[in-house]
C-alpha positions in Angstrom: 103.3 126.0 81.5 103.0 126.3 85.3 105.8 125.3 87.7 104.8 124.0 90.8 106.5 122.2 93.8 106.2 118.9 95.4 107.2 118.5 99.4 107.6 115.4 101.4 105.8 116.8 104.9 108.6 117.6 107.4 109.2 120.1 110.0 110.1 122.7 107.7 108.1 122.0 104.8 105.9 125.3 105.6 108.7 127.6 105.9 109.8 126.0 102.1 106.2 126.6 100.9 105.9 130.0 102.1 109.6 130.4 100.2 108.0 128.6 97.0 105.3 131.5 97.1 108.2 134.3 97.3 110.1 133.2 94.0 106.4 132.6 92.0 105.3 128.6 92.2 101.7 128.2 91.4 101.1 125.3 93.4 102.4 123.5 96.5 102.1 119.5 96.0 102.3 118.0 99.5 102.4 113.5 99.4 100.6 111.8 101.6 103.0 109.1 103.1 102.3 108.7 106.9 104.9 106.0 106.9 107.7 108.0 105.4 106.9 111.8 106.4 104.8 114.0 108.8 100.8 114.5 108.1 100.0 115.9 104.8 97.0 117.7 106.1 98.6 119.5 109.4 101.4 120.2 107.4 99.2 122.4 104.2 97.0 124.3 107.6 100.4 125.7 108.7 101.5 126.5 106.0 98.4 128.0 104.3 98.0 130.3 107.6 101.5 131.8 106.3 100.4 132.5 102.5 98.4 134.7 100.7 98.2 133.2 97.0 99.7 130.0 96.0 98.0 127.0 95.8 97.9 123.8 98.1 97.0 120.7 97.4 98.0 117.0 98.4 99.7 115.4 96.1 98.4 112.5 95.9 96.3 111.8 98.9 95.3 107.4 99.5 91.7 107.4 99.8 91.8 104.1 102.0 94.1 105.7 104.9 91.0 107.8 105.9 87.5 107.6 106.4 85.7 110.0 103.6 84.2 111.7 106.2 87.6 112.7 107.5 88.8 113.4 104.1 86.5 115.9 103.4 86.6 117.6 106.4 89.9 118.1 105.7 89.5 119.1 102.5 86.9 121.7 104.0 89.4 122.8 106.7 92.3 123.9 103.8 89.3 125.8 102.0 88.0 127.4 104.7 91.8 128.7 105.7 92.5 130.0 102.2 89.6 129.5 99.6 88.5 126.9 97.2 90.3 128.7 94.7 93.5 128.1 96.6 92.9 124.2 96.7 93.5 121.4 94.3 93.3 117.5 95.5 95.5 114.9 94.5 94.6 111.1 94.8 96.3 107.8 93.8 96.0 104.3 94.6 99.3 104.2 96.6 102.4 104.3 95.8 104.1 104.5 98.0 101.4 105.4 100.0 100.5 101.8 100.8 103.5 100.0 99.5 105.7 101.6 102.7 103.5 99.5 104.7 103.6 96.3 102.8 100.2 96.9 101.2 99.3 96.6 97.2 98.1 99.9 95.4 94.3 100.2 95.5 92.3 99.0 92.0 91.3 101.4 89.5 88.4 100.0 89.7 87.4 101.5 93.3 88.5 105.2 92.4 85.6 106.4 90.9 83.4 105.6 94.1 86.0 106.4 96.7 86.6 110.0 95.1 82.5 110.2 94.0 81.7 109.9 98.3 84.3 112.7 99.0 83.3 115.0 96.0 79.2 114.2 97.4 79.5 114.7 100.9 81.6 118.1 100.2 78.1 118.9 97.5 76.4 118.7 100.8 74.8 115.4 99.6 73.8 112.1 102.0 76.2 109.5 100.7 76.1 106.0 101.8 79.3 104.4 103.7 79.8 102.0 105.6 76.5 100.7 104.7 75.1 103.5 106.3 73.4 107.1 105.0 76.6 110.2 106.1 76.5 113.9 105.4 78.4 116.3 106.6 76.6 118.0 109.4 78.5 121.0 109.9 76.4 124.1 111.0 76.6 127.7 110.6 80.4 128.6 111.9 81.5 125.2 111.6 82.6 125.3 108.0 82.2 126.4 105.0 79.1 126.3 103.7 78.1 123.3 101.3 78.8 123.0 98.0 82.5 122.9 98.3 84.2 122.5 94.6 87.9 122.3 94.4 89.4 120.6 91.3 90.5 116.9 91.3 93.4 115.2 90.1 95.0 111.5 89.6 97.9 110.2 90.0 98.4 108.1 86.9 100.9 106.6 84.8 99.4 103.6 82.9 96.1 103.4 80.5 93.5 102.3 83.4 94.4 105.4 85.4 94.3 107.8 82.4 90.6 106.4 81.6 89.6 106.9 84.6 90.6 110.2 85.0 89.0 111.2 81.7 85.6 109.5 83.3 85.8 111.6 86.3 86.4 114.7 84.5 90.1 115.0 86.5 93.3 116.0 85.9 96.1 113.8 86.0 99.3 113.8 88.5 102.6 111.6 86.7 105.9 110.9 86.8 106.1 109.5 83.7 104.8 110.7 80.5 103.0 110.2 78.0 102.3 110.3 73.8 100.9 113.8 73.9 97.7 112.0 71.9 96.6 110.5 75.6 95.9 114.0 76.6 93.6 115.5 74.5 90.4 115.4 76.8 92.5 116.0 80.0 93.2 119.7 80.4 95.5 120.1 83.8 98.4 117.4 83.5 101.0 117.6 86.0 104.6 116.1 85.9 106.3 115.0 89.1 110.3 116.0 88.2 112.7 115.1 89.7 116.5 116.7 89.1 118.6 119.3 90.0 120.3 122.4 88.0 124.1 122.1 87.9 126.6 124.6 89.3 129.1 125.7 86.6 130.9 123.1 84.8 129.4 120.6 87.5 128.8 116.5 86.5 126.1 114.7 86.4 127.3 112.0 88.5 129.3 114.4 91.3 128.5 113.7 94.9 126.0 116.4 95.0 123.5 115.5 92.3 123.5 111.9 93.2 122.8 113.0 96.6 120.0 115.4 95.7 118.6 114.3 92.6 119.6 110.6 93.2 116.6 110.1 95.5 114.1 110.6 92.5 116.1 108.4 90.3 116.0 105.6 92.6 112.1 105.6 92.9 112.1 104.1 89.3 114.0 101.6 90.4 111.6 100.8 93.5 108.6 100.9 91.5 109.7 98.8 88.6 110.6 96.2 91.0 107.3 96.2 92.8 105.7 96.1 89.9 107.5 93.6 88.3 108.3 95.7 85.4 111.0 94.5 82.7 112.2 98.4 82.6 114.0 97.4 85.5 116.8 95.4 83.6 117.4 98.5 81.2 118.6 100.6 84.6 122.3 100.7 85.8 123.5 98.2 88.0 120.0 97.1 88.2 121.0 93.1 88.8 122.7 94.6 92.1 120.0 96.2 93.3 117.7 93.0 93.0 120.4 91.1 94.7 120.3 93.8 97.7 116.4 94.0 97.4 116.0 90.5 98.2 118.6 90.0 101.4 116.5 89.6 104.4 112.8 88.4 105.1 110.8 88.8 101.8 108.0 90.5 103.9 110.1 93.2 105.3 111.4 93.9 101.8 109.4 97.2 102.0 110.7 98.1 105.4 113.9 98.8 103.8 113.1 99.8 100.3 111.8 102.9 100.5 113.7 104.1 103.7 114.2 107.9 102.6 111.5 107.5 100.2 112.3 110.8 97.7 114.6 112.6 100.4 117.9 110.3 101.3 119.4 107.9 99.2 119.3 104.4 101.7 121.7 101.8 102.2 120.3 100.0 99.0 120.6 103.0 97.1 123.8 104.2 97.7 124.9 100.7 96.6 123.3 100.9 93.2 123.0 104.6 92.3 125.8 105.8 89.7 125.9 108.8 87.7 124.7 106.9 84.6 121.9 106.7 86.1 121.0 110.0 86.2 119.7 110.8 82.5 116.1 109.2 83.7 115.4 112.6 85.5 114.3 114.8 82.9 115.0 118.4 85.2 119.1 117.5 85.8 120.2 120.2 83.5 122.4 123.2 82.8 120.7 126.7 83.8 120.3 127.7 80.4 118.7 124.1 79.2 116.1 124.4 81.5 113.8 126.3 79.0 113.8 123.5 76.4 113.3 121.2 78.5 110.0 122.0 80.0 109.5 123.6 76.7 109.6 119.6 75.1 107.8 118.7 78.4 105.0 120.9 77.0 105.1 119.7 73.3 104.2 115.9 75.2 101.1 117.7 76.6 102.5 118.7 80.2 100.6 121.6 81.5 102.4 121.7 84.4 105.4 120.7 86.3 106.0 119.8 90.1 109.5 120.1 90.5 110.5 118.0 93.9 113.3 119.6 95.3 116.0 117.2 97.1 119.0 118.0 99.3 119.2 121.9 100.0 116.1 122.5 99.6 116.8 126.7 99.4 119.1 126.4 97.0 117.0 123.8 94.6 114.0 126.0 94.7 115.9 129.4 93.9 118.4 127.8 91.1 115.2 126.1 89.5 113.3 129.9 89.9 115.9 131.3 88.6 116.8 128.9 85.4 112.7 129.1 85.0 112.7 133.0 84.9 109.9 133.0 87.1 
């Protein structure tokens, strides 16, 4: 199985990418959440200017905050810094992407022609857009030289994502997954996990893991809520966080919601969040249970994990290196 990382895009998400190279990651995940964190885009170039092998890739980038054009000139910038081998894209309809601004996710049944313009124009092909015929025009020096292949990915974690995936030929990008059966004609599939190894004889539910892993858990309860999912109601203390969900304006609900998106716990959160909670992230662990647990990770078909780390962000990525033995 390979372990990768996933990174909100602050100031010093390259220095933690060009540490994630040092202890062995095979891939740096970076989201694509203008309204939460920094540019995903800006944030890969410095970074990849600083490394020498490990992968980079946005995890997941939201086709309909950029013109395709601009998305694969992008695209074309991160190969032309480090290599197409080097670079892996992301894509998801948009969470939270689009639901920090108040916007619904984007329909399955777009993504196949919002990725198949990007994957064209990087072929080199003329693809209509806008109504009108685009290619990408780059000359000698510009760029690289057309046909750019990188890999593809969706983020997925119901049956309309996975189809589509498996009619793009991609990989798939989840926090949630699967029966193992779901996977058989999917050969990279990524977990987003969320958690924290404990110090020695250190709680679940002590200060420190609900500060650092507690951001991850709370994303469940954010997404089951937009979603209007009955999973909700199975979650501690979930009545509470409806109640404190629903104060204010209904549409600046978002506004407040995902404050601190994957990185802080908010005002809601800290509210809600107890240590019982913390058994729906699948890397809080002991050291020496790490192994089985990305070992039964891999027995539901994961290929890979992105472990998001929270809080110190040093210390998360050398304990998890560590427990790992990578």
């Amino acid at each position: 199985m390979k372990l990768s990382v996933a990174f909100p895009p602050v100031p010093e998400t390259p220095d933690h990418i060009v540490l994630a190279e040092a202890l062995g990651y095979d891939t740096a995940w970076v989201y694509d959440t203008p309204a939460l964190q920094l540019d995903c885009w800006m944030t890969m170039a410095l970074a990849a200017v600083r490394t020498e092998r490990i992968r980079l890739g946005p995890g997941v980038l939201i086709p309909s905050l950029r013109h395709p054009m601009v998305t694969a000139a992008a695209i074309a910038t991160l190969v032309g810094l480090v290599g197409a081998e080097r670079v892996v894209v992301g894509v998801g309809t948009g969470f939270t992407g689009r639901r920090a601004m108040g916007q619904k996710p984007l329909r399955w049944k777009d993504m196949p022609r919002m990725v198949d313009q990007v994957r064209r124009l990087l072929a080199g092909e003329i693809v209509e857009v806008d109504g009108r015929p685009a290619r990408m025009l780059h000359g000698r020096h510009q760029g690289p030289d057309r046909p750019i292949e990188v890999p593809w990915v969706l983020g997925v974690n119901g049956p309309r994502g996975l189809a589509t995936a498996i009619d793009l030929g991609c990989g798939v990008f989840t926090s949630r997954p699967r029966p193992d059966a779901v996977y058989d004609r999917i050969d990279d599939v990524i977990l987003l996990g969320f958690g924290t190894i404990l110090d020695d004889g250190e709680s679940p539910g002590s200060d420190r893991v609900l500060t650092t892993a507690g951001p991850g858990v709370m994303v469940a309860y954010h997404a089951f809520l937009e979603q209007g999912d009955d999973r909700l109601d199975r979650l501690p203390n979930a009545e509470r966080f409806v109640e404190l969900a629903s104060t204010g304006p209904p549409e600046l609900r978002h506004l407040s919601l995902h404050a601190g998106h994957l990185t802080e716990l908010n005002d809601i959160d800290r509210q809600v969040l107890v240590g019982e909670a913390m058994s729906i992230a699948p890397l809080v662990c002991e050291p020496d249970e790490l192994g089985e647990r990305l070992a039964g990770l891999g027995r539901q078909g994961i290929t890979e994990v992105a472990f998001q780390p929270m809080g110190d962000i040093e210390r998360e990525l050398r304990a998890f290196a560590e427990a790992a033995g990578l």
